[in-house]
C-alpha positions as CSV (number, residue, x, y, z in Angstrom):
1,X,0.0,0.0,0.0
2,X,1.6,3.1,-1.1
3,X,2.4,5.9,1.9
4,X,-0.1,8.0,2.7
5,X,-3.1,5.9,1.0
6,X,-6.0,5.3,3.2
7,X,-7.6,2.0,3.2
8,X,-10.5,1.0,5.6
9,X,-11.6,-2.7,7.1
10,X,-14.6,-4.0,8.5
11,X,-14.6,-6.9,10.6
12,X,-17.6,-9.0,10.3
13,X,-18.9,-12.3,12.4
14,X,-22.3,-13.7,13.5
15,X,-23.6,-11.2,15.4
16,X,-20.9,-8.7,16.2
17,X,-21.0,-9.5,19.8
18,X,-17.7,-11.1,19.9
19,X,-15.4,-11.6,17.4
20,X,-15.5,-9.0,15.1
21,X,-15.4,-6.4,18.2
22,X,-12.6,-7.7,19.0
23,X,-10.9,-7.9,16.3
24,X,-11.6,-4.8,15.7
25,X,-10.3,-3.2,18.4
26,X,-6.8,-5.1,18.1
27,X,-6.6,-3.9,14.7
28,X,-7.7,0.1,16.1
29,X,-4.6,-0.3,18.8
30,X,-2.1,-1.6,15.9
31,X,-2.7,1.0,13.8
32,X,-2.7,4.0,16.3
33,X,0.6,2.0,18.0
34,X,2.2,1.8,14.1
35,X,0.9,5.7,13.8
36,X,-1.1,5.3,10.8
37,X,-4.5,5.8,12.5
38,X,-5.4,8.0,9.8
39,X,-6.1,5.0,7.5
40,X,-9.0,4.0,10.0
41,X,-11.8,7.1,9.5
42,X,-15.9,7.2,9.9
43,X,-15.9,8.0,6.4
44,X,-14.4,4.6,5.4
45,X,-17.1,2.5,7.0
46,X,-19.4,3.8,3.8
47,X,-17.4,2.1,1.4
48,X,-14.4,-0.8,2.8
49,X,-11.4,-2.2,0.8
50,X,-11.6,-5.3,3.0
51,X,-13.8,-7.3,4.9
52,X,-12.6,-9.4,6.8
53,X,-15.1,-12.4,8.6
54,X,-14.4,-15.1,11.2
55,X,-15.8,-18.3,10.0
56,X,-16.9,-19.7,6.5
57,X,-20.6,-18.9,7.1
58,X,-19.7,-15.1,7.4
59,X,-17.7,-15.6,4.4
60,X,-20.5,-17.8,2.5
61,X,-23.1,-15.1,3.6
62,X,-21.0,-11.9,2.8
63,X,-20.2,-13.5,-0.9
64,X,-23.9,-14.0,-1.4
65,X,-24.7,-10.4,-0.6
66,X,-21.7,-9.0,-2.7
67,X,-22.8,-10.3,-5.9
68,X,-25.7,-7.9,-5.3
69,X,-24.0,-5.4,-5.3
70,X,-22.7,-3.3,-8.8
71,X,-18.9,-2.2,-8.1
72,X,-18.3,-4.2,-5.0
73,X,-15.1,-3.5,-4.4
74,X,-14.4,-4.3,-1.0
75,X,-11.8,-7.8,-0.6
76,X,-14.2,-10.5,1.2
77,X,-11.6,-12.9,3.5
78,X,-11.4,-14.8,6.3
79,X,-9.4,-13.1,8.8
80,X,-7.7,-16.1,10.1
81,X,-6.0,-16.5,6.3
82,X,-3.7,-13.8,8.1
83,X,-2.7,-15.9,10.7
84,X,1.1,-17.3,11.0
85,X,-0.2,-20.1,13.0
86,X,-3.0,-21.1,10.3
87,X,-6.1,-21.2,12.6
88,X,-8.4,-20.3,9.8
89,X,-11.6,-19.4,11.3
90,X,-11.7,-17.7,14.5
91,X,-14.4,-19.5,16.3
92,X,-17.5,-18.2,18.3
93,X,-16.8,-17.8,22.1
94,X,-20.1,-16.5,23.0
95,X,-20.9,-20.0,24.9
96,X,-17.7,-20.9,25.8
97,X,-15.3,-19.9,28.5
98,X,-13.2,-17.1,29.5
99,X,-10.3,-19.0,28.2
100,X,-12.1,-19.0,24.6
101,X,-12.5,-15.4,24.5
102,X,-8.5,-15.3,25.5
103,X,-7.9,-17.2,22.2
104,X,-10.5,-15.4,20.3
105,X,-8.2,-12.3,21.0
106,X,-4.9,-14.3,20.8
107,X,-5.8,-14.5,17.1
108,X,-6.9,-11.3,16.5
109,X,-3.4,-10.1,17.8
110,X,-1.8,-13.0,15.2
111,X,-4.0,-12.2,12.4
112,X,-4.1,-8.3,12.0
113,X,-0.4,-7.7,12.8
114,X,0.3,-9.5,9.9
115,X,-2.7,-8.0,7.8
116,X,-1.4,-4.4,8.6
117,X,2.3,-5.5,7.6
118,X,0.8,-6.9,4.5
119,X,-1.6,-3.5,3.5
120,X,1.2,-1.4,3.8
């Protein structure tokens, strides 16, 4: 990604409870800790370069909904492809324990350093 370009993500899981919060927030502390927070704006959430989803139904159900849309340009991928310890989906802690929300986050960490070394 070429200095200076602004590029915006959205992080999307089942019902935005968990995951993608989450996620999200890792990826808000990476950027402002790298200083390139300006690449994360309100403006961006109108129209993403990237979604990024937790689990293949979020990625089955996003897909369907793209092809609805004329000039979708957004990137649709699983989070977890980012991850150096290929965990692929990033499962749903919601009914699990405080030790699956731990790992839940111990991805996200994984996953979006390596997406924000690879987007710029």
């Amino acid at each position: 990604m070429a200095a200076g370009e602004v590029k915006s993500v959205l992080f999307v899981c089942l019902g935005n409870i968990c995951r993608s919060p989450i996620a999200e927030a890792v990826f808000r502390k990476l950027v402002t800790d790298e200083k390139v927070e300006n690449k994360v704006t309100k403006d961006d959430f109108q129209t993403f370069d990237y979604i990024l989803c937790m689990d293949e139904s979020n990625l089955r159900d996003l897909k369907r909904k793209s092809n609805q849309v004329k000039d979708c340009k957004a990137k649709i991928e699983l989070l977890g492809t980012y991850d150096p310890q290929k965990q692929l989906i990033i499962e749903d802690p919601y009914y699990g324990s405080e030790k699956d929300f731990e790992t839940v986050y111990e991805q996200c960490v994984r996953c979006c350093k390596v997406f924000l070394e690879k987007s710029h």
